[in-house]
Every structure is written in structure tokens, then in C-alpha cells.
C-alpha positions in Angstrom: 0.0 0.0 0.0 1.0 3.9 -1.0 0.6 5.7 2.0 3.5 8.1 1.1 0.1 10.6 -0.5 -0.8 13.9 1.1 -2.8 17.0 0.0 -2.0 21.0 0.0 -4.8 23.2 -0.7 -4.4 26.9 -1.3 -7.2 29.5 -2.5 -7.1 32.9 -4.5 -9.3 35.0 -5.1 -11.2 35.6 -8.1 -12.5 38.8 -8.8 -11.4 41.9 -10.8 -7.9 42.3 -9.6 -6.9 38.7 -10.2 -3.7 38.3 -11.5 -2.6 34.3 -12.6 0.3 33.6 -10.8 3.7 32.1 -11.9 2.2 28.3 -10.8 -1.3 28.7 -12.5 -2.3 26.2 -14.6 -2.7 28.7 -17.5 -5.5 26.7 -20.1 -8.0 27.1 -17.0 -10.7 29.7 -18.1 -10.2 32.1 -15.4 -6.7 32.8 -16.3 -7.3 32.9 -20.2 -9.7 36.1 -19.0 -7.0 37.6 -16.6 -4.7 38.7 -19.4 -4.4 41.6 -22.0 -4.9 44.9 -21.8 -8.5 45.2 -20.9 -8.3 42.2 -18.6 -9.8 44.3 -15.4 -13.0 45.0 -17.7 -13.2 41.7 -19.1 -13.1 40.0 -15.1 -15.7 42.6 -14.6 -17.9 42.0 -17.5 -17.5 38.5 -16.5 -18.3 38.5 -12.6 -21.4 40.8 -13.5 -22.9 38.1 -16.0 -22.8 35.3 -13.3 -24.5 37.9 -10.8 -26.8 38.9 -13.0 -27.8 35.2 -14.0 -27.4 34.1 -10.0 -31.0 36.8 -9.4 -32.5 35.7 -12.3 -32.5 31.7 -11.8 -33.2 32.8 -7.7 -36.1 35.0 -8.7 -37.5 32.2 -11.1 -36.6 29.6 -8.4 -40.3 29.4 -6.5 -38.9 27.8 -3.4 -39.1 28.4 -0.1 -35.4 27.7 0.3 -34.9 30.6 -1.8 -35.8 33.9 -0.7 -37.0 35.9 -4.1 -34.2 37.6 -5.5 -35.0 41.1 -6.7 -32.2 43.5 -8.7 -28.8 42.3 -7.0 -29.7 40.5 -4.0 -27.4 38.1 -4.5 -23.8 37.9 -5.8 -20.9 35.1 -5.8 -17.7 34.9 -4.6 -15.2 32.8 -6.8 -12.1 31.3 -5.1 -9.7 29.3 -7.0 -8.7 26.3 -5.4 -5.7 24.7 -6.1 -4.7 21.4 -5.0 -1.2 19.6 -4.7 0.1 16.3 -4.2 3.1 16.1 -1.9 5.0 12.1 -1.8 8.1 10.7 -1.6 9.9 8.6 -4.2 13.4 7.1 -3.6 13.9 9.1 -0.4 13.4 12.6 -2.1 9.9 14.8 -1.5 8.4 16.0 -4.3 5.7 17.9 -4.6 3.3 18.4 -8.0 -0.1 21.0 -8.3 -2.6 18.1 -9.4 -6.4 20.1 -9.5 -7.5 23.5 -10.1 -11.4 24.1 -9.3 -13.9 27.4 -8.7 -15.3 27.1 -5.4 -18.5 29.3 -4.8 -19.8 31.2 -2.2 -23.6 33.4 -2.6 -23.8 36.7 -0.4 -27.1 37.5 0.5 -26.8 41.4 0.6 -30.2 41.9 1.8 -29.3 39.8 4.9 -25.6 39.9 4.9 -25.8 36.1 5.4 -23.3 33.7 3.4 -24.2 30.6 1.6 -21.3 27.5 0.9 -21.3 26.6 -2.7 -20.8 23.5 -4.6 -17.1 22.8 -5.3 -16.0 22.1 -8.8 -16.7 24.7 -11.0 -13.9 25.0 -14.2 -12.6 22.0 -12.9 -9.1 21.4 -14.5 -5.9 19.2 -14.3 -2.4 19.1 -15.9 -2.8 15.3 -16.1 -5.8 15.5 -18.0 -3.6 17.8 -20.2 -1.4 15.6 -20.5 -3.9 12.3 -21.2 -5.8 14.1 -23.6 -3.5 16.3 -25.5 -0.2 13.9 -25.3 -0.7 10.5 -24.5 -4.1 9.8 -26.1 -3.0 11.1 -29.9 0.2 8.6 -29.5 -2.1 5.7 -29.5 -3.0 2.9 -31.9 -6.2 2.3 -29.9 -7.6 3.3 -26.3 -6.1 0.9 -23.3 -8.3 -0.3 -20.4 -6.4 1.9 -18.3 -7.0 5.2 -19.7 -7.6 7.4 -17.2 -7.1 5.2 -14.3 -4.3 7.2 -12.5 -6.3 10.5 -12.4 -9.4 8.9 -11.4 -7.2 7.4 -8.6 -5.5 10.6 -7.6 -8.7 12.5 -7.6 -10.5 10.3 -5.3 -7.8 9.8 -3.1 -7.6 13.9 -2.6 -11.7 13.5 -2.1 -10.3 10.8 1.0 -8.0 13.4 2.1 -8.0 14.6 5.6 -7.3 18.3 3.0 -10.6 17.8 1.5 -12.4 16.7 4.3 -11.1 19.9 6.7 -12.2 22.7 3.9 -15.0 21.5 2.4 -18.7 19.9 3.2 -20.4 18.7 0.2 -18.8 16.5 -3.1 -18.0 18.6 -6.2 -20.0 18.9 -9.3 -18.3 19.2 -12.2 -20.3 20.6 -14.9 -18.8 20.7 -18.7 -20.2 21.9 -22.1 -22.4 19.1 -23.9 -20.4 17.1 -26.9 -20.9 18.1 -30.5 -20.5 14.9 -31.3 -24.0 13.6 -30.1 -27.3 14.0 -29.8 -29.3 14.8 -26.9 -33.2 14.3 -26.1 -35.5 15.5 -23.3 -36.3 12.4 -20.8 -39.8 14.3 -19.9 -38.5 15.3 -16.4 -38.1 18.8 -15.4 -35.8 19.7 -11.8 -37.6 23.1 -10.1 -33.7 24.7 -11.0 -31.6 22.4 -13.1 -34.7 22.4 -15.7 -35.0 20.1 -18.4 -33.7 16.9 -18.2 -31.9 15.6 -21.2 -30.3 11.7 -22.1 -27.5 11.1 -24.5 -26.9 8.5 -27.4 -24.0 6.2 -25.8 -21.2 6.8 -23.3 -18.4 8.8 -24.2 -14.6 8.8 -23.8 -15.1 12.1 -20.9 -18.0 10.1 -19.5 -15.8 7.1 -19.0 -12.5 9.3 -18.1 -15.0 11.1 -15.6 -16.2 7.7 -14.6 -12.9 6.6 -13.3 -13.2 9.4 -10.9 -16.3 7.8 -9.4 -18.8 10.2 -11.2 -21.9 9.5 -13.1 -23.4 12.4 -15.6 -26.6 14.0 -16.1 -27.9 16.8 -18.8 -30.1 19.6 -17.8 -31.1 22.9 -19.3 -32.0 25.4 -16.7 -34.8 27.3 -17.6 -33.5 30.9 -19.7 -30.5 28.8 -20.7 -29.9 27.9 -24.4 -28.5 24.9 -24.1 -28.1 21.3 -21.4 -25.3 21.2 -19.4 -23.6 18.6 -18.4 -23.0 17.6 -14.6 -20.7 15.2 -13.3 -21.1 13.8 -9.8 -20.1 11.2 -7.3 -23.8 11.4 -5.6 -27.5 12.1 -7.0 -26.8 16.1 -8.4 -30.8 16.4 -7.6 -30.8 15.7 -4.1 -27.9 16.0 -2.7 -27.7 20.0 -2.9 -29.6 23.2 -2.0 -31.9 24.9 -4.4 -29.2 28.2 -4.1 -26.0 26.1 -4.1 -27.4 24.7 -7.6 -27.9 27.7 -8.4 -24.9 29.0 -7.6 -23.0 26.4 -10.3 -25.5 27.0 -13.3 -24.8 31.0 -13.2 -20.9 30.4 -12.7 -20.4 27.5 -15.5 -23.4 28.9 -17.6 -21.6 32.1 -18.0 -18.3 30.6 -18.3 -20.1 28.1 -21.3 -21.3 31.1 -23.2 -18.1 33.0 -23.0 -15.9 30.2 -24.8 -18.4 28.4 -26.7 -20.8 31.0 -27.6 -22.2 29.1 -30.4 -23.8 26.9 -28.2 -24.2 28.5 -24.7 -25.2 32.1 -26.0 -27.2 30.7 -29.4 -30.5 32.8 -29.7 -32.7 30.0 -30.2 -32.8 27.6 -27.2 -32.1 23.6 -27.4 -35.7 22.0 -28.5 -36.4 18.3 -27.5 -34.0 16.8 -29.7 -30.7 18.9 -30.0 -27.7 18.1 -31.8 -24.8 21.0 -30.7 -22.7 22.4 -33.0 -19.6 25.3 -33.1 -20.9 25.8 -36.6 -24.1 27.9 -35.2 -23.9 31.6 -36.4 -27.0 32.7 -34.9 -25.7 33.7 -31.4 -24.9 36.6 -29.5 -21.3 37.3 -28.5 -20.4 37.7 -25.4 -18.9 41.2 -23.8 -16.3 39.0 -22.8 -12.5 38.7 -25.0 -11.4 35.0 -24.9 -8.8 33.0 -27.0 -10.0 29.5 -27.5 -7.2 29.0 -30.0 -4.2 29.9 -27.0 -6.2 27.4 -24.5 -5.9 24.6 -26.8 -1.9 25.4 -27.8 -1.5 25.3 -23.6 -3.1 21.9 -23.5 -0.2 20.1 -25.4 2.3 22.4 -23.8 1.2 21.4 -20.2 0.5 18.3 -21.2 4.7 17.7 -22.2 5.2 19.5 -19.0 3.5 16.6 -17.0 5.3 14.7 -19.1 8.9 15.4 -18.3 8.2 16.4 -14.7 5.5 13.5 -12.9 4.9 11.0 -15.6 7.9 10.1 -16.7 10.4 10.5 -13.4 7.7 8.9 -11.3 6.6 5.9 -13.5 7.0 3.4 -11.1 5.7 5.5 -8.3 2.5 6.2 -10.2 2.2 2.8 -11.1 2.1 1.7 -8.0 -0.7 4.4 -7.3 -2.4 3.2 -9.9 -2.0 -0.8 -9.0 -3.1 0.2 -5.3 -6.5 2.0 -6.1 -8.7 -1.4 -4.4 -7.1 -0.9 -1.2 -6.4 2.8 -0.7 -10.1 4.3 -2.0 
């Protein structure tokens, strides 16, 4: 057994005056917003779309859990968590940033009170990088163990003593829907996640996501163009408030219709049956500047970072990670 695996967690800020620092995982789409010469108006563009979205799906909510949100009762705060994995390997410490996530937090400013979030939000990690971008386009065909190391690192930090002294509730991750399938509405309808929706077949990110120990489901909240999807190790429906769901759908919503406008910010809604596509020239873009083209260029170049400094030192180490998932999760 590994037990030579701890966690480091360390939060920032996000808000107008962020500023990425050296050790930010720079493909994340917080930092892609945090640069150029207008990048104070484009945080604050961006900040006041999620507020702005936060009162609308609160006012629409109809729940007593909910107080009605009128003008700018509510507004988020956005911390960036980032997560590292400290262990040791032939006697030396080393020490690698592993996750990057949005945590949320809703002010009430009518009451001053403050609401915990759902965990998750932009999740991002420079092993995915480097699965995606740099191992996966080197093979002949997809191995049973895809994926398998960061599905065990991720639940082990979910195990942590770090995880467990910072945060309450399991993270939701919630992605874009793929372009490469076709979604339908099951007939149910959540009071905030809206419309449910199914999907043709499992996908690679569903099975990637899967060796995380989460399950997906599609909604589209009602104003919202499009389904979302969300990723969780529990039942997304049930397991959360009314406001913390909330919370996620106006932070990823706004996030989705800043870099995939086409699909996020269309101006037609998703009908029953909907098929997404980048190819959609009937949307509205976003007051928000972006560079889709840089985040994917970061990708492979974090990706060969990984590379040369986890994946290829610490083969052994990782395997044995890997090879120990049964007894450590």
C-alpha cells in the first residue's frame, strides 16, 4: 500500500484584480480572462454576467429555500482552489499541483448572510492535459487503463484529511455538452436544473469522468440555451440546495457562453431533440474577450510539462498508485 500521499490546498481569489500567478495552470478559463490589456474589464464583464444570471434563476426559483431575488440580491464569490500532491519517491519529497477548481460562495446582501457553494466549477488538471493532449494522440487504440491514474488521484484527494477539513459537500463538475452527439429531453423537469436531457452512448469524458467515481446528467435550466452537463459522485438532484445549484449553473453557464458562444449564447434555445454544434452563427457574443485558440496550444504544452516532470520521473511510483487503487479508496 501507497501511503506516502498527502494533500495541500491553497485559495485565491477571483474577482477583478486577479492576477494568474507564476504556478497557475494557465489553459484554466479564469486565467485565459485575466490577461491583456482590458483584462480588469473583461473580469468585470464576466463577474457581473454570473451575478446577473445568479438573481435571475433565484427570482425564477419558486422555493421556499430561496428567498426571491430582486435586482442584485445576491452575488458570488469565486475562489480558486488549487490542489497539490506532496510524496516521496526514492527518499526525495516531491511535490506536484494536481487540480484546479472554482469554489462558490452566494452573499445574500439583503441579509448579509453567506451561503457555501458546490465545489468544482472550471474544474481542471495538468494530467488531464497531459492524457488528452499527449498521451491519447500517440495511441493505436484506447487501453483499459485510460484514465485510471487520475481517477485514482482524484478520489484519493476526495479521502483526504485536506478535503475533508475545507469542504462539506462532493464537487460537481459541470462541462459543455459534446458536439459529437445528440441529446433528447427524458420528460422530467428539476424546479432549478430544468430540463432533463439523455444522451446517445457513453463517451470517452464520461468514462474518463467515470474513473473518478462520477456519473453524468444533462439539464437545461430554464432561460439557458442549451443542457449542461454535470458530473457527480452522488444524486446532483438531491444531494444539494436549491441556491447552491444555483450557484454552479450562473458560474459555468456564464463561463459556457463566454468560450463556446455558439452553443451557450445561441439565440434559439435547445428543442427536445438537439444536436450541438460550433458551426451555429445565430448567437450573440459575449462582452467578454477569450482565445479559444491559445487554451488549446496550452493543453499540449502542459500536457509535455506533466510529461517530463510527474509522468515520466515517477513511472514506477504512479504505477504503484495506480496498482493500489482497491485498497487505498
Amino acid at each position: 500500500m501507497t501511503d506516502d500521499l498527502t494533500f495541500s490546498i491553497t485559495r485565491t481569489r477571483f474577482d477583478e484584480d486577479y492576477s494568474p500567478s507564476d504556478s497557475s495552470r494557465l489553459t484554466t478559463n479564469f486565467a485565459n480572462l485575466a490577461r491583456g490589456e482590458h483584462r480588469q474589464q473583461n473580469l468585470r464583464n464576466a463577474l457581473s454576467l454570473i451575478n446577473g444570471r445568479l438573481n435571475e434563476l433565484a427570482g425564477a426559483a419558486g422555493s421556499s429555500a430561496v428567498p426571491s431575488a430582486t435586482g442584485d440580491r445576491y452575488r458570488v464569490e469565486l475562489d480558486i482552489v488549487s490542489v497539490s500532491m506532496e510524496f516521496v519517491d526514492e527518499g526525495a519529497a516531491e511535490r506536484f499541483p494536481l487540480l484546479e477548481m472554482l469554489d462558490v460562495t452566494i452573499v445574500d446582501q439583503h441579509t448579509g448572510e453567506r451561503h457555501q457553494g458546490i465545489l468544482g466549477n472550471n474544474f481542471s488538471s495538468y494530467l488531464r492535459d497531459y492524457d488528452f493532449s499527449v498521451l491519447l494522440p500517440s495511441l493505436p487504440s484506447l487501453p483499459s487503463d485510460f484514465g485510471v491514474l487520475h481517477g485514482v488521484l482524484f478520489q484519493r484527494f476526495l479521502s483526504s484529511s485536506a478535503f475533508h477539513d475545507g469542504f462539506d459537500t462532493e464537487p460537481v463538475v459541470c462541462i459543455s455538452v459534446s458536439t459529437s452527439q445528440t441529446y433528447r429531453q427524458t420528460g422530467f423537469v428539476h424546479p432549478v436544473l430544468g430540463a432533463e436531457y439523455d444522451h446517445e452512448h457513453s463517451s470517452l469524458t464520461d468514462d474518463y469522468f467515470g474513473r473518478m467515481g462520477m456519473q453524468v446528467r444533462y439539464f437545461q435550466p430554464a432561460g439557458g440555451a442549451a443542457p449542461l452537463a454535470f458530473y457527480s459522485r452522488g444524486d446532483v438532484t438531491g444531494d444539494y440546495s436549491d441556491l447552491q445549484l444555483i450557484g454552479t449553473i450562473a458560474t459555468m453557464e456564464t463561463f459556457q457562453k463566454i468560450y463556446r458562444p455558439e452553443i451557450y449564447n445561441a439565440d434559439t434555445p435547445a428543442g427536445a431533440t438537439y444536436r450541438p454544434t460550433l458551426e451555429h452563427t445565430d448567437f450573440t457574443v459575449p462582452p467578454v474577450t477569450y482565445d479559444r485558440e491559445e487554451r488549446s496550444r496550452l493543453g499540449v504544452t502542459q500536457g509535455r510539462w506533466t510529461e517530463e516532470h510527474l509522468v515520466t520521473p515517477h513511472r514506477a511510483l504512479l504505477g504503484r498508485f495506480a496498482a493500489d487503487a482497491a485498497v487505498t479508496l
